[in-house]
PLY file of the C-alpha trace (Angstrom):
ply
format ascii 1.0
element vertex 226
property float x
property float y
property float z
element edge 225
property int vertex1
property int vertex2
end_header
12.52 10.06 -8.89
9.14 11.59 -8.08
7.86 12.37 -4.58
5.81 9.79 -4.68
8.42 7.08 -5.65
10.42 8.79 -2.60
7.49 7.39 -0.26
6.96 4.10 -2.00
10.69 2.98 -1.75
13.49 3.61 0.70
16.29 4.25 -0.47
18.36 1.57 0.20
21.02 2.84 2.69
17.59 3.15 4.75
16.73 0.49 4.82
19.76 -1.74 5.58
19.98 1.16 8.62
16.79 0.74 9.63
15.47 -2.38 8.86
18.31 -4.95 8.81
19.03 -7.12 12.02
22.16 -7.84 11.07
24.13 -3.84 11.73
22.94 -5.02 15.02
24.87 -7.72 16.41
21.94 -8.85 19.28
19.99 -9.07 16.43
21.82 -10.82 14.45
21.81 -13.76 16.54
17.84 -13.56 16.20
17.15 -12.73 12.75
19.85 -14.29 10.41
20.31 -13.69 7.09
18.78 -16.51 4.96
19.18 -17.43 1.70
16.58 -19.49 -0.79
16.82 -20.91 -4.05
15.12 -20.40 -7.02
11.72 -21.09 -6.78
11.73 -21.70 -2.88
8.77 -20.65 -0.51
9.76 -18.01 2.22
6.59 -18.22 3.28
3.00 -19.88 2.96
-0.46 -18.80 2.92
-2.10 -19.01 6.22
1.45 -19.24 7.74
1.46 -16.74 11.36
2.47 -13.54 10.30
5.35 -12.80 12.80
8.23 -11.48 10.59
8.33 -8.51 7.91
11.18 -9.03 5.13
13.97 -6.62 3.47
14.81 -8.11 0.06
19.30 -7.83 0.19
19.78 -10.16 -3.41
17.48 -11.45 -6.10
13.78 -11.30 -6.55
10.79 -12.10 -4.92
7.22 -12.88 -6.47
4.31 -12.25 -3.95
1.30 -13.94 -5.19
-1.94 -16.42 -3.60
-4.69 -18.82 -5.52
-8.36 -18.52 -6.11
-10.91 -20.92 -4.39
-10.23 -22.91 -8.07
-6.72 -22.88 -7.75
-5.75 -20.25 -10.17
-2.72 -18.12 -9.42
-2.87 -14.77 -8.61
0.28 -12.71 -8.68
0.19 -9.22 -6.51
3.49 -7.98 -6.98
7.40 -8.85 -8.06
10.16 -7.51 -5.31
13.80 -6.85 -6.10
16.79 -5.34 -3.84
16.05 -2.62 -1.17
12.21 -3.44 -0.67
10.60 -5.10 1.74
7.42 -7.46 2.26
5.71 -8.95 5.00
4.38 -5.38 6.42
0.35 -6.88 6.78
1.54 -8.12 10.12
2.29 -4.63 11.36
-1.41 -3.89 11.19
-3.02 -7.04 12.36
-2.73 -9.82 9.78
-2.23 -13.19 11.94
-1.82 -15.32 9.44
-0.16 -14.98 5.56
-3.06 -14.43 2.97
-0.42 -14.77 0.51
2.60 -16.69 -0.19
6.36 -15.31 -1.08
8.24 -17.44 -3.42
11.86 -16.80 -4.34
12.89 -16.39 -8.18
15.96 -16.25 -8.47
19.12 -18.31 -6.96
20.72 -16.82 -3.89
18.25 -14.33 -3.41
19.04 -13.07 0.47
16.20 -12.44 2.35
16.88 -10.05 5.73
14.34 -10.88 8.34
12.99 -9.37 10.94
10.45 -10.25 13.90
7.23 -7.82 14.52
8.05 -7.23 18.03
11.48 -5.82 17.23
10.49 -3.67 14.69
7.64 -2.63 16.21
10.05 -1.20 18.73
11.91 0.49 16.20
8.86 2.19 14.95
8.30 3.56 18.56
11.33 5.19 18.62
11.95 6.42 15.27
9.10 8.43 13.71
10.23 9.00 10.21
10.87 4.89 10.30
7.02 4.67 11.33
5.66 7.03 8.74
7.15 5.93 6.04
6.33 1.87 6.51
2.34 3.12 6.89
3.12 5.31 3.79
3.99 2.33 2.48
1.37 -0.08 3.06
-1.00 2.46 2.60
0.19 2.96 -1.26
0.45 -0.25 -1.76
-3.10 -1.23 -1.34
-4.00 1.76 -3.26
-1.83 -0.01 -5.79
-3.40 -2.85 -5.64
-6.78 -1.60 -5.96
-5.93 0.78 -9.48
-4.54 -3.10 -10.83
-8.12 -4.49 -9.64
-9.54 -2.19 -11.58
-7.72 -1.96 -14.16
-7.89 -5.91 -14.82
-11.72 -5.28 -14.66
-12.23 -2.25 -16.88
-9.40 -1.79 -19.41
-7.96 -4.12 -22.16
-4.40 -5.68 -22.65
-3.07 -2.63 -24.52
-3.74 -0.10 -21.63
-3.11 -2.45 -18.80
0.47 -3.37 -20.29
1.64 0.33 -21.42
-0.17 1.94 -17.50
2.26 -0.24 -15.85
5.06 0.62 -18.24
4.00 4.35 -16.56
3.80 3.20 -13.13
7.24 1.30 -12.90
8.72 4.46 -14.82
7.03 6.89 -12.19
8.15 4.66 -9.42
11.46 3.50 -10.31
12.66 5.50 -13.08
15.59 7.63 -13.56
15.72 10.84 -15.73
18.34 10.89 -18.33
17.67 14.04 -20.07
14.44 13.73 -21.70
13.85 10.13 -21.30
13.56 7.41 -18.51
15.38 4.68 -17.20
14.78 1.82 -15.75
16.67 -1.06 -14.65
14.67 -4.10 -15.85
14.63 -6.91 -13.71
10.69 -8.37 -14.96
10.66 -10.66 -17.35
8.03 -10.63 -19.91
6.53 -13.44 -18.83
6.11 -11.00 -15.41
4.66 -8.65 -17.01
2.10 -10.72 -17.94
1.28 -12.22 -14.62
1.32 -9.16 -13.31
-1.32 -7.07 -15.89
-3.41 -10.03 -16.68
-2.10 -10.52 -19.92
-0.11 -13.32 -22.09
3.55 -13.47 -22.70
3.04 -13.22 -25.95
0.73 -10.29 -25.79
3.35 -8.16 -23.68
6.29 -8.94 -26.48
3.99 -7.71 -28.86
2.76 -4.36 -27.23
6.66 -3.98 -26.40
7.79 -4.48 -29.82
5.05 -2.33 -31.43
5.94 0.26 -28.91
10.08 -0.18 -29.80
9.37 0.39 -33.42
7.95 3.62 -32.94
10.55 4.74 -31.12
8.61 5.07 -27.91
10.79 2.82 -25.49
13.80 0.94 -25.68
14.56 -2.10 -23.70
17.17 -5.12 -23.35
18.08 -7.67 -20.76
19.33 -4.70 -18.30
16.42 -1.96 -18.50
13.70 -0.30 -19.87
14.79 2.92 -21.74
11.09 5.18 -21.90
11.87 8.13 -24.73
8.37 9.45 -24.28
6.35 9.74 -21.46
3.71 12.14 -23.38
3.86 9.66 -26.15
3.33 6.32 -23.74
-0.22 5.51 -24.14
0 1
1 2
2 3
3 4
4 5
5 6
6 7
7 8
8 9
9 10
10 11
11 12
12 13
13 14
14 15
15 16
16 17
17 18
18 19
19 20
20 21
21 22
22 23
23 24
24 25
25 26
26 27
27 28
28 29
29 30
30 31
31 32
32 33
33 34
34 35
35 36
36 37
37 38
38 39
39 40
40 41
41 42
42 43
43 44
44 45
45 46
46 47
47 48
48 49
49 50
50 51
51 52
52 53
53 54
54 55
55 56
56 57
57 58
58 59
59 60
60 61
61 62
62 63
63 64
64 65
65 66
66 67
67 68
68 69
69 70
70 71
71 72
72 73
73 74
74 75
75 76
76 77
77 78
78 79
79 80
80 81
81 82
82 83
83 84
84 85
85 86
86 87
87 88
88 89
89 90
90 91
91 92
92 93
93 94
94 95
95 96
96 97
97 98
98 99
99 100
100 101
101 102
102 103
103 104
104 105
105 106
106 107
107 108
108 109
109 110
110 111
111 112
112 113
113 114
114 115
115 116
116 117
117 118
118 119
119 120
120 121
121 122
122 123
123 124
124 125
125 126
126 127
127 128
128 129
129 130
130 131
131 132
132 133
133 134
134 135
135 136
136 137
137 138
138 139
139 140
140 141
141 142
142 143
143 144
144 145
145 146
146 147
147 148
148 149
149 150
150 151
151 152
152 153
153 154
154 155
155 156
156 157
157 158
158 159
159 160
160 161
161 162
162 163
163 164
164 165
165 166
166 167
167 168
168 169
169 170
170 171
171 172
172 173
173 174
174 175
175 176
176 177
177 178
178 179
179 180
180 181
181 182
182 183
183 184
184 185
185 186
186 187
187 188
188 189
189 190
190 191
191 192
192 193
193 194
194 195
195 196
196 197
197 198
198 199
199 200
200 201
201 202
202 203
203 204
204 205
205 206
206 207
207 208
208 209
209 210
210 211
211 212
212 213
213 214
214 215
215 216
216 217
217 218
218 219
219 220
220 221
221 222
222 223
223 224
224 225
C-alpha cells in the first residue's frame, strides 16, 4: 500500500490496540460491543456527538439528506476503520447519520472523553486520527468536485483509482482489491446509476483493464485506468 493509504487506514492490529474498549476490561464495562442489523441506525443526524466508532464486522454507510429530502451518501466503511471522529474537533451534534448494511455488523464504541485521554498520552495515536480527518475532508472535497465538474465515466473509473491507491494490494503488476461495494454503492457514492457503473465496469472488463467478482476488484492497469 502507498504512504498515503498507510495514513488513511490503520492497520488493523492498531486499531483494536488502540482504539477498542474492550482489551481493556474497565472499559469494557463502559463501552460494550454492540451489534446492529441490517439496515439499523447507529446513529442519527443531530444526535450529540459523544462517541467515535471502530467498525470490528460488516459495513457501514455514512450518509445525510438535502433540505428536499434527497440522500446524500459520504462514504461506505468496512472492518478496521473507524467513524464518528467530527466529535474530536468540536462537532456537538451528528450532521450525518450511520446506518448499518449488513447483518451482525459489530460496531466497537468508544466515548470522546476516553479517547481523548488516549490521544494525550500516545502521540502517534493523536497524529494519525487528525491525519485522518484531515484526509478525509480533503476526500470529500475532490468527490464535491468531481460530482460538479466531471461526467459519469471519469467519476466512476477516479474512484476505481482512489480505492486501488487506498486499499489495494500489489500482485506483481496488477492490483487487488477486496470488494466489499456493491454496484449499486458505487453509484451512490460517484453520483451515478447502477446501471451506469455495470456498464463502465463491463466496458472496462472487456478490455482487459480490470477484473472483478463477488470477492474483489482485480486492476491489470493502472496506466491504462482512465
Amino acid at each position: 500500500m502507498s504512504t498515503t493509504s498507510n495514513l488513511w487506514y490503520f492497520e488493523d492490529v492498531d486499531l483494536y490496540q488502540f482504539l477498542c474498549p474492550n482489551k481493556t476490561p474497565a472499559m469494557r464495562e463502559k463501552h460494550p460491543i454492540t451489534n446492529y442489523k441490517r439496515d439499523q441506525f447507529i446513529y442519527f443526524e443531530d444526535e450529540p456527538s459523544d462517541h467515535i466508532y471502530l467498525i470490528l464486522k460488516g459495513r457501514v454507510k455514512i450518509g445525510g439528506f438535502t433540505e428536499d429530502g434527497k440522500e446524500i451518501v459520504k462514504a461506505i466503511l468496512s472492518h478496521g476503520e473507524i467513524f464518528g471522529e467530527l466529535a474530536l474537533v468540536g462537532e456537538e451534534k451528528r450532521g450525518d447519520y450511520a446506518q448499518a448494511l449488513d447483518d451482525d455488523t459489530t460496531i466497537c464504541p468508544m466515548g470522546i472523553d476516553d479517547l481523548q485521554e488516549l490521544m494525550a498520552n500516545n502521540k502517534t495515536l493523536n497524529f494519525k486520527i487528525f491525519k485522518l480527518i484531515g484526509m478525509r475532508i480533503q476526500k470529500l472535497e475532490r468527490r464535491i468536485q468531481s460530482l460538479v465538474f466531471k461526467d459519469s465515466r471519469t467519476r466512476v473509473v477516479e474512484f476505481l483509482r482512489e480505492m486501488a491507491q487506498e486499499k489495494g494490494k500489489k500482485v506483481g503488476f496488477e492490483t487487488m482489491v477486496k470488494n466489499y461495494l456493491t454496484h449499486k454503492d458505487i453509484a451512490s457514492l460517484t453520483g451515478t446509476s447502477r446501471q451506469t457503473v455495470t456498464t463502465i465496469l463491463n466496458e472496462l472488463k472487456e478490455k482487459n483493464i480490470i477484473n472483478f467478482n463477488r470477492r474483489q476488484f482485480l486492476i491489470r492497469d493502472m496506466e491504462k485506468l482512465v
